[in-house]
GUZALO-217970 format. One record per residue (C-alpha): chain; x, y, z. Coordinates in steps of 0.001 Angstrom, whole numbers. Layout:
<sites>
<site unit="A" X="X" Y="Y" Z="Z"/>
...
</sites>
This chain:
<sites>
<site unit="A" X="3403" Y="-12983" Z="-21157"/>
<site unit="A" X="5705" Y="-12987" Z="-17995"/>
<site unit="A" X="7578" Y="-9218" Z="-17183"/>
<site unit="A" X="10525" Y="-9528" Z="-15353"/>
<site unit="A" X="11505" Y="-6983" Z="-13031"/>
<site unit="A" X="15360" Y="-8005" Z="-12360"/>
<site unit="A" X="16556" Y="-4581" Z="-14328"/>
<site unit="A" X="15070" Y="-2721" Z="-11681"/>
<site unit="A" X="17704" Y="-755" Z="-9861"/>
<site unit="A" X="15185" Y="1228" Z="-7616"/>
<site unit="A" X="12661" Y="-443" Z="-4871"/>
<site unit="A" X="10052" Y="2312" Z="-6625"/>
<site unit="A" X="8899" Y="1320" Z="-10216"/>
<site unit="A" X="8956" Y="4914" Z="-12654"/>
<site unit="A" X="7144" Y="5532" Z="-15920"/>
<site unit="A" X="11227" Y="5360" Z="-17406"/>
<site unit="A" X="11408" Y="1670" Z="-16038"/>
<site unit="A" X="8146" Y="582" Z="-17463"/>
<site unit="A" X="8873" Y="2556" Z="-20684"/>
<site unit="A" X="11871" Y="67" Z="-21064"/>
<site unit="A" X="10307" Y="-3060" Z="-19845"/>
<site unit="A" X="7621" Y="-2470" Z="-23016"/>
<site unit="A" X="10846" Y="-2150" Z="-25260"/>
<site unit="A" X="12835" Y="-4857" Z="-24232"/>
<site unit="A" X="10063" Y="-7011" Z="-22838"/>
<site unit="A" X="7668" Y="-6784" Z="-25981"/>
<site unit="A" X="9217" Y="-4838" Z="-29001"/>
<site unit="A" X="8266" Y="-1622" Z="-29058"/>
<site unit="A" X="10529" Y="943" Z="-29706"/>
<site unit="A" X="11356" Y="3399" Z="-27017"/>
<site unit="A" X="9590" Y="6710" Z="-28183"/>
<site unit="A" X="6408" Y="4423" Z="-28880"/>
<site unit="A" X="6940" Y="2627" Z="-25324"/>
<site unit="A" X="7199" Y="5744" Z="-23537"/>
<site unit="A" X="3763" Y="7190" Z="-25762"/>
<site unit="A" X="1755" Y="4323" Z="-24394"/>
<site unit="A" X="2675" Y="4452" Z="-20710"/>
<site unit="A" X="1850" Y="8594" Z="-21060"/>
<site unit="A" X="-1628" Y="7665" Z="-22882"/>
<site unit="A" X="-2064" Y="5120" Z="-20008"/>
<site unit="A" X="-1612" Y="7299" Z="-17377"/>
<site unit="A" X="-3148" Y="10362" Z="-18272"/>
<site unit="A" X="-6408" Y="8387" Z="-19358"/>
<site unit="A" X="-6618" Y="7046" Z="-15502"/>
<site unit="A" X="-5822" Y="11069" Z="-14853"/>
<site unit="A" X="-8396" Y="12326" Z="-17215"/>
<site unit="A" X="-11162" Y="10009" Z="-15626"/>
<site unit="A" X="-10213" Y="10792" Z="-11863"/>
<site unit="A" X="-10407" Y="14429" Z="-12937"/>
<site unit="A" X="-13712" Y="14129" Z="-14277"/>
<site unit="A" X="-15198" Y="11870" Z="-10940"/>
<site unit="A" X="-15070" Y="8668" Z="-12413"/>
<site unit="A" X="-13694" Y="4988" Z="-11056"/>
<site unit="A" X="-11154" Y="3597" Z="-12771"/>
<site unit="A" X="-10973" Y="-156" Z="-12515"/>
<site unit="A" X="-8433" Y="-1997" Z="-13575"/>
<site unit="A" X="-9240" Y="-6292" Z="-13850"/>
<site unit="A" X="-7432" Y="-8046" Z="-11592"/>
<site unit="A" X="-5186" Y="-5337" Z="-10127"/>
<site unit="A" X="-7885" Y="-2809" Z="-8002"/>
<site unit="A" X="-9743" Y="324" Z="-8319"/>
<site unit="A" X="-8927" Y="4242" Z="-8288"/>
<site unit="A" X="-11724" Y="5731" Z="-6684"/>
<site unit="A" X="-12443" Y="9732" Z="-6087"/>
<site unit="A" X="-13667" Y="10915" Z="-2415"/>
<site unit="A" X="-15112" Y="14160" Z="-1359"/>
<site unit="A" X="-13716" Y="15014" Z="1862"/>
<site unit="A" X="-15142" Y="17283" Z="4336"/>
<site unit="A" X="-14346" Y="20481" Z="5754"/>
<site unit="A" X="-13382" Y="20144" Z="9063"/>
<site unit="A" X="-11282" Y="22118" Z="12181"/>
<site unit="A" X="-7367" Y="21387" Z="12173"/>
<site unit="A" X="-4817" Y="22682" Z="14135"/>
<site unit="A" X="-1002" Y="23886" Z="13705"/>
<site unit="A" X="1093" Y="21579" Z="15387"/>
<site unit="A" X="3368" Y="24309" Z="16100"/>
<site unit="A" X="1389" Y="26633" Z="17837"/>
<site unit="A" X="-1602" Y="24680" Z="18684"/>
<site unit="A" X="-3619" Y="27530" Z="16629"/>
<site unit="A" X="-6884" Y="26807" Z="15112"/>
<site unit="A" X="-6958" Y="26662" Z="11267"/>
<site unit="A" X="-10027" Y="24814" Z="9470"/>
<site unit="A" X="-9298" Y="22590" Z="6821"/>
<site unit="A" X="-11350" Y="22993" Z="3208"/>
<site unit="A" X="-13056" Y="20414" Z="1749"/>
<site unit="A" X="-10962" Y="18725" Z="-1236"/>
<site unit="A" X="-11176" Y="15599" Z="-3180"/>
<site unit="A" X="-8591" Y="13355" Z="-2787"/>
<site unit="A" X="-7857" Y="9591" Z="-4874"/>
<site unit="A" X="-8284" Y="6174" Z="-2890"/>
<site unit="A" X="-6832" Y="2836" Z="-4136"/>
<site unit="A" X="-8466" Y="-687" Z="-3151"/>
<site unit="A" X="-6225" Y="-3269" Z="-4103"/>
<site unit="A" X="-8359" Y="-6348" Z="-5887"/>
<site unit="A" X="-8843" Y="-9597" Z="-3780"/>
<site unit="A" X="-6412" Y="-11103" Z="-6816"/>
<site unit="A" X="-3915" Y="-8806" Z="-6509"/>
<site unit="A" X="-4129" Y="-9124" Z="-2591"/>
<site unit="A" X="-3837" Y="-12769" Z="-2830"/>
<site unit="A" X="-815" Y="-12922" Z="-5220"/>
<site unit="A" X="860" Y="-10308" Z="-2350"/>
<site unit="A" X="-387" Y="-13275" Z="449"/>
<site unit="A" X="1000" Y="-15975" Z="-2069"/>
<site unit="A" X="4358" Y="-13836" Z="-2257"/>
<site unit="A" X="4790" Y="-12946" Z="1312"/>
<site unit="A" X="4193" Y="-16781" Z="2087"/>
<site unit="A" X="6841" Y="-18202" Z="290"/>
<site unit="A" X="9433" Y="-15239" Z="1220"/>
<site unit="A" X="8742" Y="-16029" Z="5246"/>
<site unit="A" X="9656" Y="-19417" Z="4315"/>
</sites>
């Protein structure tokens, strides 16, 4: 199955646009193509949330880090103010998906 992105009218891709790819693209009708791209996304939420990976074959992985606590300062004033320790979400593209970018940029430079 090939998806074609022409429709696209923005350079950023929403859940709307791939809610309507799945019903033009594949069938679905719209209130069950917008379900599945909810499920989809709130199951890679609900397994962040709970400190797991998320992996995703041939695209990368969603990973959770523990950052420290450490000083900061106010670029305004230059004061002091230390910076809590929080968890934030990293994403590592997978060598496939960085090669079909390479393959991509390649043929666009040409």
């Amino acid at each position: 199955m090939n998806l074609s992105f022409e429709s696209l009218e923005t350079p950023a891709l929403t859940k709307a646009q791939l809610a309507e790819l799945l019903f033009q693209q594949i069938g679905l009708n719209k209130r069950e193509s917008k379900d599945m791209i909810d499920a989809f996304f709130d199951l890679i939420a609900q397994k962040l949330v709970a400190g797991e990976d998320v992996k995703i074959s041939g695209f990368g992985n969603f990973q959770i880090r523990t950052k420290a606590p450490r000083p900061g300062r106010n670029p305004r004033t230059g004061e002091a103010i230390p910076i809590q320790a929080r968890r934030v979400v990293t994403f590592h593209a997978s060598q496939k998906l960085k090669e079909h970018i390479q393959g991509l940029a390649a043929v666009e430079l040409q």
